[in-house]
Structures are given as structure tokens and as C-alpha cells.
C-alpha positions, 0 to 999 in steps of 0.5 A: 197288490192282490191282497190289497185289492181283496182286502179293499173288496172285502172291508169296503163291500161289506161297510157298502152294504146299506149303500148298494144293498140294503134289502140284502143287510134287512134280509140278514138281519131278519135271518141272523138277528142284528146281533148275528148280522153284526158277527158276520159284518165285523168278521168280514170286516177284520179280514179285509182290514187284515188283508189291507194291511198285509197287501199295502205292507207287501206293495209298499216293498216294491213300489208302482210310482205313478207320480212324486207329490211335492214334499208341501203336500206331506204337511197339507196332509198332515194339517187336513189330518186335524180336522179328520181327528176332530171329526172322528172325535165327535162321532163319540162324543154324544151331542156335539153341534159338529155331529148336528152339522155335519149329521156322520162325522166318522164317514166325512172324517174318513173322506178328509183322511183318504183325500190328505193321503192321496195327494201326498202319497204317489204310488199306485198301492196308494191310489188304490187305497186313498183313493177307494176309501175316498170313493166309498166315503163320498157314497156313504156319506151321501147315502147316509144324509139321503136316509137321515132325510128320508127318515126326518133324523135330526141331530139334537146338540147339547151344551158347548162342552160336549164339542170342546170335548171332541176338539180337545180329544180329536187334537190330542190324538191327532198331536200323538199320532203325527208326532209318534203313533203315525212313525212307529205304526206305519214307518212315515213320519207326516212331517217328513222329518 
């Protein structure tokens, strides 16, 4: 569990940098360069993934049951999950009205992800997790419309294609992953099959 917690302390403090700390992020930029900062931001980043995942693999060995969600929210779960890949999809498709509309759609996809896992899973590693990055994803979300707003950012749309392009994308990878990728990466099938 302690490398869980380090790990979460570290991906997510250094992903919180423009939401707590964004005279610190400028200050490293204007020291290391944005290229620079990025370096440090991404190394930092990749250990607290690695460390995520060597804590959450090591606390799912001896679980900390907190509650045993029905077996209706896996498939809740697994259903909230399609919209989380589309939205995910459209964070890379340029110009889609989903990128317009909601303005970050990789960070509402990442709330709608930890959310669909934390009502289906019970353990305390769980909640940790799910419930961190659902915490951290509210607040960025939140500060990124605040400097979007601030900044008069608007998303401009291009034609309808560019969004059935992330759909299809997005439900693609959703199907690969819930029926194949999800089992073999992380030993749970969503569908609990």
C-alpha cells in the first residue's frame, strides 16, 4: 500500500502542477525551458505510474475489503467505460464538436473511468486509487475551464467526420479492451465472465 500511495503522490502532484502550483510550473519552465520541464514532468510521471502499478499489483495480493459492490456495478462499469474511450478518442482527433463541448476530454474521460471503477470495485487499494484520480480529475477539470475562461480559449469544430472518427476510434478500443485487453493487462474480466 505505501507504494501505491507514493506512487499516486507522485503521478498525480506532478499532473496538479498548474492546478495548485502554477508559478512553480512557469518558474521551470523559464529555468529549464519547456522542453526541459516536460523531461522532468514526464520522468517523474513514469515513476509514479511504475510505482502505482507495483503498489496496486502488490495491495490487490492481500486485499483491505472495505465493501463487495453488487455484481450490476461491474457491467455499469463496463458500460460508463464506453464514453470515457470515446472521450479519450476525441482528446486526439483534431476538431471534433466533443472537444468543443466539453473543452478537456482526456480529464472528463479519466473522471468518468475512476468513477465506473470505484463503484465497482470494494477494496481500500481501490478506493485509494479510483478515488484519487477521480478527486484529482474533478480539480483539473475544473481548472482547466477556469484558465480556458480566463484565457477566452474556444474550441472551434470542424466537419461531423472528425467526431465519428473518435467515436469509432473510441468504441473500438473500448470492444479490444473490455473483451481482451482489460483480462490479460490487469486479471479482471469487466464483464465478470
Amino acid at each position: 500500500m505505501t507504494l501505491l500511495i507514493l506512487g499516486l503522490a507522485t503521478f498525480l502532484g506532478v499532473h496538479s502542477t498548474r492546478i495548485f502550483a502554477e508559478e512553480f510550473r512557469n518558474a521551470q519552465v523559464a529555468k529549464l525551458g519547456l522542453n526541459g520541464w516536460k523531461a522532468v514532468y514526464s520522468i517523474a510521471s513514469i515513476a509514479g505510474f511504475v510505482l502505482i502499478v507495483v503498489g496496486y499489483g502488490e495491495a490487490r495480493m492481500a486485499p483491505v475489503v472495505v465493501w463487495s459492490p453488487p455484481l450490476w456495478t461491474q457491467h455499469v462499469a463496463a458500460l460508463l467505460t464506453i464514453p470515457a474511450f470515446i472521450l479519450l478518442a476525441a482528446a486526439y482527433v483534431p476538431g471534433t464538436r466533443i472537444k468543443r463541448a466539453v473543452g478537456h476530454p482526456m480529464v472528463a474521460a479519466v473522471k468518468v473511468w475512476a468513477f465506473a471503477h470505484l463503484i465497482s470495485n470494494g477494496t481500500l487499494a481501490d478506493f485509494l486509487m479510483f478515488g484519487s484520480f477521480l478527486a484529482w480529475a474533478i480539480l483539473d477539470y475544473a481548472s482547466a475551464r477556469r484558465r480556458d475562461r480566463a484565457a477566452g480559449t474556444e474550441y472551434v469544430a470542424g466537419p461531423m467526420s472528425r467526431d465519428l472518427t473518435a467515436v469509432v476510434v473510441g468504441l473500438a478500443a473500448w470492444a479490444a479492451f473490455s473483451s481482451w485487453l482489460h483480462v490479460w493487462l490487469i486479471g479482471v474480466r469487466p464483464f465478470g465472465g
